[in-house]
N, C-alpha and C positions, 0 to 999 in steps of 0.2 A: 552512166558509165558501166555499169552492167550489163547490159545490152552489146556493150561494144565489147567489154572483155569476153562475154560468151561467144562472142563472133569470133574474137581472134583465140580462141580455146581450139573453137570451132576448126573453123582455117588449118592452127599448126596440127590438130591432130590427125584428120583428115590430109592434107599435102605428105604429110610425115609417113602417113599410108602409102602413099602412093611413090614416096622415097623409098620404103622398104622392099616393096614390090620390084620398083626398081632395079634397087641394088642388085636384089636377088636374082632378077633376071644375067647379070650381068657378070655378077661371082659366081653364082650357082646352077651354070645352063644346063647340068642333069637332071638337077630337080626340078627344076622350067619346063624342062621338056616333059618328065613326066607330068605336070600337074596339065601344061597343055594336052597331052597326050590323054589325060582321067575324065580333065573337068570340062576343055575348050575343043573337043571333038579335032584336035589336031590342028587347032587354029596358031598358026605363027608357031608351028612347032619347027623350027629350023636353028642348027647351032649359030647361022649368020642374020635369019631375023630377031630371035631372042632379045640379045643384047642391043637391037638399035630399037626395038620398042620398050625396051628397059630405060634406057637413055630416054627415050620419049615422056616418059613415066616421072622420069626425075625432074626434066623439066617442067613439066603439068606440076609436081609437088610444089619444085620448088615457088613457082610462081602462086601457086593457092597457098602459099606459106605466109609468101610475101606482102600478096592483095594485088597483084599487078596482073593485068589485064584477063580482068575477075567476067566480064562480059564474054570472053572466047573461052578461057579456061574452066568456068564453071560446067557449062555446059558438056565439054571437052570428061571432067572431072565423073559426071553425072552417066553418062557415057559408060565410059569405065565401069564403074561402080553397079549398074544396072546388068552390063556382062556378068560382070562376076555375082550379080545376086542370081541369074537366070541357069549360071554355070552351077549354081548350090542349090536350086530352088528346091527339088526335094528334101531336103534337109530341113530347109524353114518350114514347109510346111508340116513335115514329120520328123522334129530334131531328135527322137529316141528310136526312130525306127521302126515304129509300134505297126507302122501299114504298110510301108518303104524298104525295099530290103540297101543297103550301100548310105546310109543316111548317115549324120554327125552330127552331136549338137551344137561342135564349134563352131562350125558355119553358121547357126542363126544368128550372129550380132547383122550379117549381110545386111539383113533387111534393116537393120539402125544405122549402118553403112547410108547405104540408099536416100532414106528420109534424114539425115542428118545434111547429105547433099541439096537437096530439099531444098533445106530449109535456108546453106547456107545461099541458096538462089533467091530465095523468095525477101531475104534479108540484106541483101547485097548493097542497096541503097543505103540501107543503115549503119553500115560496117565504117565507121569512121579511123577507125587503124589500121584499115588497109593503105597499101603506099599509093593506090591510083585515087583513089577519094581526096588524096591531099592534093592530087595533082587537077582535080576537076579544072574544069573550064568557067571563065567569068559567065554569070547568065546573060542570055540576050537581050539583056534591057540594058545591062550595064554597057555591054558591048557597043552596042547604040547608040549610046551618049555620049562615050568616050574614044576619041579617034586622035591618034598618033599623039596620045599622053594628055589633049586637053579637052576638055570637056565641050560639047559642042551642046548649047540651048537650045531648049525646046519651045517651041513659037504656041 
């Protein structure tokens, strides 16, 4: 059971990231634009793409929040996250500035960003409170056996 609640720790707080991201995109398209403007070399800096990859964002959360359709979305999830560690990397590697001149140490969680995604792929089979895990599919043996509710013998 610990296993599954670290997954779903896992999950909300990571999706919850990428809710805020979101949001922000979407209430706060100045400061979007600068950050695209500093960190993403002008990528998606537009006051009308903003908000619909903000939107985009909220969905990916919401659904890594959920557990639903963990197989697109993680990856989707991972994605992201790798942008935005590539977008700070100097930072991670010199969070006080010591070599780096424009560096911060707030950007180093990035890279526990990153491997927390990871992990929550590499664990994904495991995650039993996610909502698509409830919904798995009977295995093929059973399916096999069982056709239109009755059970058919095996010879």
């Amino acid at each position: 059971m610990r296993k599954a609640l670290g997954l779903l720790l896992l999950r909300v707080s990571l999706g919850g990231l990428l809710l805020v991201w979101g949001v922000n995109k979407i209430v706060n398209v100045d400061h979007s634009l600068a950050i695209a403007d500093n960190f993403y070399a002008g990528f998606l800096s537009s006051e009308f793409l903003l908000p619909l990859w903000g939107v985009s964002q909220l969905v990916i959360g919401l659904l890594v929040i959920i557990g639903l359709a963990r197989r697109w979305v993680y990856p989707l999830q991972l994605v992201i996250n790798g942008a935005s560690l590539l977008a700070v990397f100097p930072s991670v590697i010199d969070p006080w500035g010591w070599f780096l001149e424009g560096t911060n140490v707030l950007f180093y969680p990035s890279s526990i960003i990153l491997a927390a995604s990871l992990v929550m792929m590499a664990f994904r089979d495991e995650d039993r409170l996610a909502l698509d895990a409830r919904r798995k599919s009977r295995p093929s043996t059973w399916v096999g056996r069982h056709q239109c509710g009755q059970v058919v013998r095996q010879r």
